[in-house]
ROLOMAR-674524 format. One record per residue: residue number from 1; residue in one letter; x, z, y of N, C-alpha, C in turn. Coordinates in Angstrom, 1 decimal, padded with zeros to 4 digits. Each point is the difference from the previous one (the first is absolute). Example, Ala and Ser with C-alpha at 12.3 -4.5 7.8 and 13.67 -1.06 7.14 Angstrom:
<kedrens>
<1 'a' <013.2 007.8 -005.7> <-000.9 000.0 001.2> <000.9 000.0 001.2>>,
<2 's' <-000.4 -000.7 001.1> <000.9 000.0 001.1> <-000.8 000.8 001.1>>,
</kedrens>
This chain:
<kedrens>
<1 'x' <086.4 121.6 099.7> <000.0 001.5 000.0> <-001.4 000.4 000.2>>,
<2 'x' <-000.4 000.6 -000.6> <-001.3 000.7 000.1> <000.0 000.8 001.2>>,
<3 'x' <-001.7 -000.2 000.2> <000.0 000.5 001.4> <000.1 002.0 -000.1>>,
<4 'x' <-000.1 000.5 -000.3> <000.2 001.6 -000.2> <002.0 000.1 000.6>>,
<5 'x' <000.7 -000.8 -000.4> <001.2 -000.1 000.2> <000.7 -000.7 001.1>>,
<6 'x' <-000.8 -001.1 000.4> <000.4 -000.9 001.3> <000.2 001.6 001.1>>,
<7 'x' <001.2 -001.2 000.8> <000.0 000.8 001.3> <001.0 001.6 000.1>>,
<8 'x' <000.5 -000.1 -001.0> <000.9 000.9 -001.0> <001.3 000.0 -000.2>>,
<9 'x' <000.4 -001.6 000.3> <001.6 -000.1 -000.1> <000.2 -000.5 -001.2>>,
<10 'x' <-000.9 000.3 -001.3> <000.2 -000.4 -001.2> <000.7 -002.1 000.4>>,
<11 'x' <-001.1 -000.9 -000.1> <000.4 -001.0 000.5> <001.8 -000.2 000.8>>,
<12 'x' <000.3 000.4 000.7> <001.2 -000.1 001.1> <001.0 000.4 -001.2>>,
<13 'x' <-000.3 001.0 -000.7> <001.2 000.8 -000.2> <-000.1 -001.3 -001.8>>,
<14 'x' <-001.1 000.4 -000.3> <000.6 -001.8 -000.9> <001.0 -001.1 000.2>>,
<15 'x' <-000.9 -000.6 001.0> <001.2 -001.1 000.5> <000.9 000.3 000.4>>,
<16 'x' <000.5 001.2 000.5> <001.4 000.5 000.4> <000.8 000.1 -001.1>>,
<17 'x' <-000.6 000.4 -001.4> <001.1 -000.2 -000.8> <000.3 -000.7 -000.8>>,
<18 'x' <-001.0 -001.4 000.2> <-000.3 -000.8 -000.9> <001.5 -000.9 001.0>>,
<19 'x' <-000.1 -000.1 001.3> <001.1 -000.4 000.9> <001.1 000.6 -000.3>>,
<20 'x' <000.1 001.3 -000.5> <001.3 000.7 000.1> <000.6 -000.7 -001.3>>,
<21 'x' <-000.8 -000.4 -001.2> <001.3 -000.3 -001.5> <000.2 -001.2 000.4>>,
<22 'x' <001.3 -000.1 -000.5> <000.8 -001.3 000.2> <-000.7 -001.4 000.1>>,
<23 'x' <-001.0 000.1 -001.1> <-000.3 -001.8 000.5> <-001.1 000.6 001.5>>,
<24 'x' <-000.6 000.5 000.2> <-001.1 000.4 001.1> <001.1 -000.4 001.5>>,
<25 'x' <001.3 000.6 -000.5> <001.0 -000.5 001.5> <000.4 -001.2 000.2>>,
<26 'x' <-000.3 -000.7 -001.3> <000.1 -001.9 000.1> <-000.9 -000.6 000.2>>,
<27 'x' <-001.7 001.1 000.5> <-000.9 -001.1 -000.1> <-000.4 -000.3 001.5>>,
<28 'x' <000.1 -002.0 000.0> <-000.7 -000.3 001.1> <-001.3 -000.2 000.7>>,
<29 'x' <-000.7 -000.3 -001.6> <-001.2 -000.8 000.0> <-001.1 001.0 -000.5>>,
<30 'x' <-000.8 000.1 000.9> <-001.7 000.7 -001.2> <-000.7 -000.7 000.8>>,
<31 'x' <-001.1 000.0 -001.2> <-001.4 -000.8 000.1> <-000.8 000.8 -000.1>>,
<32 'x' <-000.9 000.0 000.9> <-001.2 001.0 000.1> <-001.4 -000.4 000.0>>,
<33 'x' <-000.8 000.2 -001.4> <-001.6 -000.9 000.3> <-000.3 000.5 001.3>>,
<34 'x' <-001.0 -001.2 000.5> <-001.1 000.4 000.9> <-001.5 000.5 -000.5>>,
<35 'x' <000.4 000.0 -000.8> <-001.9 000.9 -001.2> <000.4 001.0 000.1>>,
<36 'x' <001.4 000.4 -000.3> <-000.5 001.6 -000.5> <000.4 000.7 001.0>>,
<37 'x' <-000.6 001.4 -000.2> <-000.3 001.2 001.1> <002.0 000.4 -000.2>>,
<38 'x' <000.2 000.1 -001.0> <001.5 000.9 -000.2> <000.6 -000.8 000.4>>,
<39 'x' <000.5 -001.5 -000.2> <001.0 -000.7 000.5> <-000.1 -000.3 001.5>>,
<40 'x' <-001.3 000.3 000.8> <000.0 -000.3 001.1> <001.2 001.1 000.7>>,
<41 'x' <-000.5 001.3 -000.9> <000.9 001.3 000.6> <001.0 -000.2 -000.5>>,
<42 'x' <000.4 -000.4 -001.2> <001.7 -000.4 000.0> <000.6 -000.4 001.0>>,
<43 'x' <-000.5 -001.2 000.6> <000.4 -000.8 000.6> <000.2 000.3 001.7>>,
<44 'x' <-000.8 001.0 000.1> <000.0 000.7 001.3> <001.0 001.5 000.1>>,
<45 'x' <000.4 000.3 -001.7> <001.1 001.1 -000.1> <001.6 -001.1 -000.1>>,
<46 'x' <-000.2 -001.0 -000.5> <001.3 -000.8 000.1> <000.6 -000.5 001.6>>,
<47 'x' <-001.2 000.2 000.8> <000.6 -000.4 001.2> <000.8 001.1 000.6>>,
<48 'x' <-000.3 001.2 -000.4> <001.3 000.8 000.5> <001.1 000.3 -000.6>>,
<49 'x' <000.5 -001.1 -000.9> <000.9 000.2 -000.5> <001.1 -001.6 000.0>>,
<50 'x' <-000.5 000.0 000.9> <000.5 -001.9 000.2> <-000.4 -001.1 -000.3>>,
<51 'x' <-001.2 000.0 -000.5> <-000.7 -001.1 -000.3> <-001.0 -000.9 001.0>>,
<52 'x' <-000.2 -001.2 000.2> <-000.5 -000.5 000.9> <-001.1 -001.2 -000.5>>,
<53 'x' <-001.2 000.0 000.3> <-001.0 -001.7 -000.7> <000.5 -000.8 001.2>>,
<54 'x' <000.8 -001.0 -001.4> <000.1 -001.4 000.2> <-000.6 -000.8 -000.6>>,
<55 'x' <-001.1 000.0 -000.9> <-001.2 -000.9 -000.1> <-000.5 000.5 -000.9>>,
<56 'x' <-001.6 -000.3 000.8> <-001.0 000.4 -000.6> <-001.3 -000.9 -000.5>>,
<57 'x' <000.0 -000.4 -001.5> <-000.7 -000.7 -000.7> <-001.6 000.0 -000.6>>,
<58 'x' <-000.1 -000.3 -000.4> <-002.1 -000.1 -000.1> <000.2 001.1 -000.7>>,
<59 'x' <000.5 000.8 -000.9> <000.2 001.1 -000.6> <000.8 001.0 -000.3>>,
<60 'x' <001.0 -000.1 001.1> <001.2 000.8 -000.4> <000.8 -000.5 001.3>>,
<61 'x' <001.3 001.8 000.8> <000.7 -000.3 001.1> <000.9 -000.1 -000.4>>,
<62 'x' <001.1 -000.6 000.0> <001.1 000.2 -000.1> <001.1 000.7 001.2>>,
<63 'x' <000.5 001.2 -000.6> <000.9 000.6 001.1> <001.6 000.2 -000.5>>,
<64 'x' <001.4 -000.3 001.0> <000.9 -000.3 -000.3> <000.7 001.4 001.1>>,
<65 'x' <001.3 000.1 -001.2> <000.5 001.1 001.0> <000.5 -000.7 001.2>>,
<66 'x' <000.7 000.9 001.1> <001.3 -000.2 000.7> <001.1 -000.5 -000.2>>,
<67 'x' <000.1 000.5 -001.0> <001.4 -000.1 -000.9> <000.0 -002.1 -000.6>>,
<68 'x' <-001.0 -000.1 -000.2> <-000.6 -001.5 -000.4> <001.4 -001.3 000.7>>,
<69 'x' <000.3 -000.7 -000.4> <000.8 -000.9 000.8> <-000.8 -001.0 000.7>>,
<70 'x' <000.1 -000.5 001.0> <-001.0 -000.8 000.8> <-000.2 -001.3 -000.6>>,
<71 'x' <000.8 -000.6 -000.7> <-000.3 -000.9 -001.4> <-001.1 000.1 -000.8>>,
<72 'x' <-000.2 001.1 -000.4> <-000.8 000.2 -000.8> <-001.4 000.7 000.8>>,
<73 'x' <000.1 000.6 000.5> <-001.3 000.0 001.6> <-000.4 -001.3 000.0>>,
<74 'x' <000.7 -000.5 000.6> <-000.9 -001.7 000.1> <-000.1 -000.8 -000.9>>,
<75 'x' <000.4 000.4 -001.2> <-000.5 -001.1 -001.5> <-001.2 001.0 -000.2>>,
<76 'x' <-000.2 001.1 -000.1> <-001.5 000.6 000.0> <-000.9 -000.2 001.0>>,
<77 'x' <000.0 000.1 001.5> <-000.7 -000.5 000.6> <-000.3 -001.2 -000.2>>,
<78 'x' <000.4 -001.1 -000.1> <000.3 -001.6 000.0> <-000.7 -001.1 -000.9>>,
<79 'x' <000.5 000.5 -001.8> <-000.1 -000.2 -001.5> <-001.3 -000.1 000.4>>,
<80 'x' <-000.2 -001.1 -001.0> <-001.3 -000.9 -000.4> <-000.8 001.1 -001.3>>,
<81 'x' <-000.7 000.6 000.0> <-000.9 001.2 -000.6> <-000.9 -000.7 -001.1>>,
<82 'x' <-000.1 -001.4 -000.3> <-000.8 -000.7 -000.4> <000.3 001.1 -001.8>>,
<83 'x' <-001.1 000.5 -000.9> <000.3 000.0 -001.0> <000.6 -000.9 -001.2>>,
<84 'x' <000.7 000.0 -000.6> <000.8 -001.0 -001.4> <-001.4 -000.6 -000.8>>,
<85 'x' <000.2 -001.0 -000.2> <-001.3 -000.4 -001.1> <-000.1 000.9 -001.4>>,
<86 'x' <-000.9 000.4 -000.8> <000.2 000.6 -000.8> <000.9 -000.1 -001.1>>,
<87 'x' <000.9 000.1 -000.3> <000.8 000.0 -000.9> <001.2 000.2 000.2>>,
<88 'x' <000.5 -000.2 001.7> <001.1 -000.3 000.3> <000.0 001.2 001.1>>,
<89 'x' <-000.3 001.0 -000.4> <000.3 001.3 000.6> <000.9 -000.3 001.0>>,
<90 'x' <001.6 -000.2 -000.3> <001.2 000.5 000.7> <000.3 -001.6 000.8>>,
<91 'x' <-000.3 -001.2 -000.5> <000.2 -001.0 000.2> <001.4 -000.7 -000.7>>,
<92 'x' <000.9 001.2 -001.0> <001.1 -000.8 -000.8> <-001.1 -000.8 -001.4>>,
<93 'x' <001.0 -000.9 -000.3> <-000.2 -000.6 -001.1> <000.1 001.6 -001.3>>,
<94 'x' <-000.9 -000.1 -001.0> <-000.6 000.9 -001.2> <001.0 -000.8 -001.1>>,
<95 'x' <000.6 -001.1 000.2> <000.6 -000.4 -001.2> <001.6 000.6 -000.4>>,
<96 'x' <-000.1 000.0 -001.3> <001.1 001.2 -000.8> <001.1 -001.1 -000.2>>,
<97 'x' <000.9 000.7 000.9> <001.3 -001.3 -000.2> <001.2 000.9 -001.4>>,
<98 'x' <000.2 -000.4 -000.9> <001.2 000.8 -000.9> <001.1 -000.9 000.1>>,
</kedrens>
């Protein structure tokens, strides 16, 4: 948000409705860089709305709602962060089974 506009409500009243449509009330997970100026304040507008950092990486926080199952809280705090070698993004096999 541009600064002429910060401090406004603009921000809050975004993520309130970005939370209000149906997938926004399924979501558990946001990632928030630590570079940028706007994600920092995302991330500090998500905490009032249920969100909590459960881990925070050489470039990015990860925060989980309330709502989160405690399963999944601790496979994000826990999980091995190591990046995939290149090619193997997701870590399934790329081969085309017909």
């Amino acid at each position: 948000m541009d600064e002429p506009f910060q401090g406004r409500g603009y921000g809050r009243a975004m993520v309130e409705e970005l939370l209000a449509t149906p997938l926004g009330k399924r979501t558990e997970l946001a990632r928030c860089a630590l570079a940028s100026e706007g994600s920092r304040r995302c991330a500090h507008l998500l905490h009032a709305y249920g969100f909590a950092s459960r881990r925070t990486l050489a470039s990015e926080e990860w925060l989980l709602h309330h709502r989160t199952p405690p399963e999944i809280v601790h496979l994000v705090m826990t999980m091995d962060m190591v990046p995939a070698p290149r090619g193997e993004a997701s870590g399934r096999s790329h081969t085309a089974t017909r």
